[in-house]
C-alpha positions in Angstrom: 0.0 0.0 0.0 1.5 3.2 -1.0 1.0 6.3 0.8 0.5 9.7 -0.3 1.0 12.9 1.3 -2.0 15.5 0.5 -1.5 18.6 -1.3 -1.6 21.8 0.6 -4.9 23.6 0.1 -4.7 26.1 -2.7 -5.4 29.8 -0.9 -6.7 32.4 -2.9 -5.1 36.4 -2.4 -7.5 38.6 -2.4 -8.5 41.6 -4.7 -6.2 44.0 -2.8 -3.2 41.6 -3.3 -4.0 40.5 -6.7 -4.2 44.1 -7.9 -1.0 45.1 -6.1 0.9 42.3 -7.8 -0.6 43.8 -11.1 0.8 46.9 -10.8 3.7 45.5 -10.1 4.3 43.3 -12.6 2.2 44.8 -15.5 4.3 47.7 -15.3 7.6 45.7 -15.5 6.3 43.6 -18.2 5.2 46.9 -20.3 8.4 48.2 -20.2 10.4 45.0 -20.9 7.8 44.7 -24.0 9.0 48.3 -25.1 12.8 47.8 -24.5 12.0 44.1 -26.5 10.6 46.4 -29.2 13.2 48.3 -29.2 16.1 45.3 -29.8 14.4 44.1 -32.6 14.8 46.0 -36.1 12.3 44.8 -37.9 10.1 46.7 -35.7 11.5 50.2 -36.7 9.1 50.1 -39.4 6.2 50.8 -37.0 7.9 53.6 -35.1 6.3 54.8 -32.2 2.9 53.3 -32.7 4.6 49.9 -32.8 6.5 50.7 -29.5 3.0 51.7 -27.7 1.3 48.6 -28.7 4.2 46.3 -28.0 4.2 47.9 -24.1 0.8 46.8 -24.0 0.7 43.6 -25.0 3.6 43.4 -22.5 1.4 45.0 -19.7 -2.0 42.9 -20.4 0.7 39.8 -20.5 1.8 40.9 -17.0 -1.0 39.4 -15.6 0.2 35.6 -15.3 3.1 36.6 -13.6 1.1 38.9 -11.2 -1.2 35.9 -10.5 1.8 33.8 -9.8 3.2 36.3 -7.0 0.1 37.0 -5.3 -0.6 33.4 -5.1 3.2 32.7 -3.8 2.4 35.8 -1.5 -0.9 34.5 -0.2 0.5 30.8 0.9 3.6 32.3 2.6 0.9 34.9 4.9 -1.2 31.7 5.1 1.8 29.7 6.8 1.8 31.8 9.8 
């Protein structure tokens, strides 16, 4: 008979925490998105505009990281 050792419950952050991992990390993924833009030439040919929507793909992206810190954030508070 094998034995197996239960999962820890997931915990879910709240709002508050969720959206203060967002603006972390959605603004660090924006800009990274923009300086991403910027390495690669064959997005010169969309100037500016290019560089705007790239730092917003890069923000609305930011999201799974954000998700992944409150949730790491949540279980250590949790612990105690």
């Amino acid at each position: 008979m094998t034995s197996r050792t239960a999962a820890p419950e997931a915990v879910r952050p709240s709002i508050g925490l969720l959206a203060f991992c967002y603006a972390l990390m959605g603004a660090a993924c924006g800009i990274n998105g923009a300086m991403i833009s910027l390495a690669v030439p064959a997005m010169a040919q969309f100037g500016l505009k290019g560089l705007v929507v790239a730092g917003g793909i890069g923000a609305v992206l930011g999201i799974f990281p954000a998700i992944w810190l409150a949730r790491r954030i949540a279980q250590g508070l949790s612990e105690n």
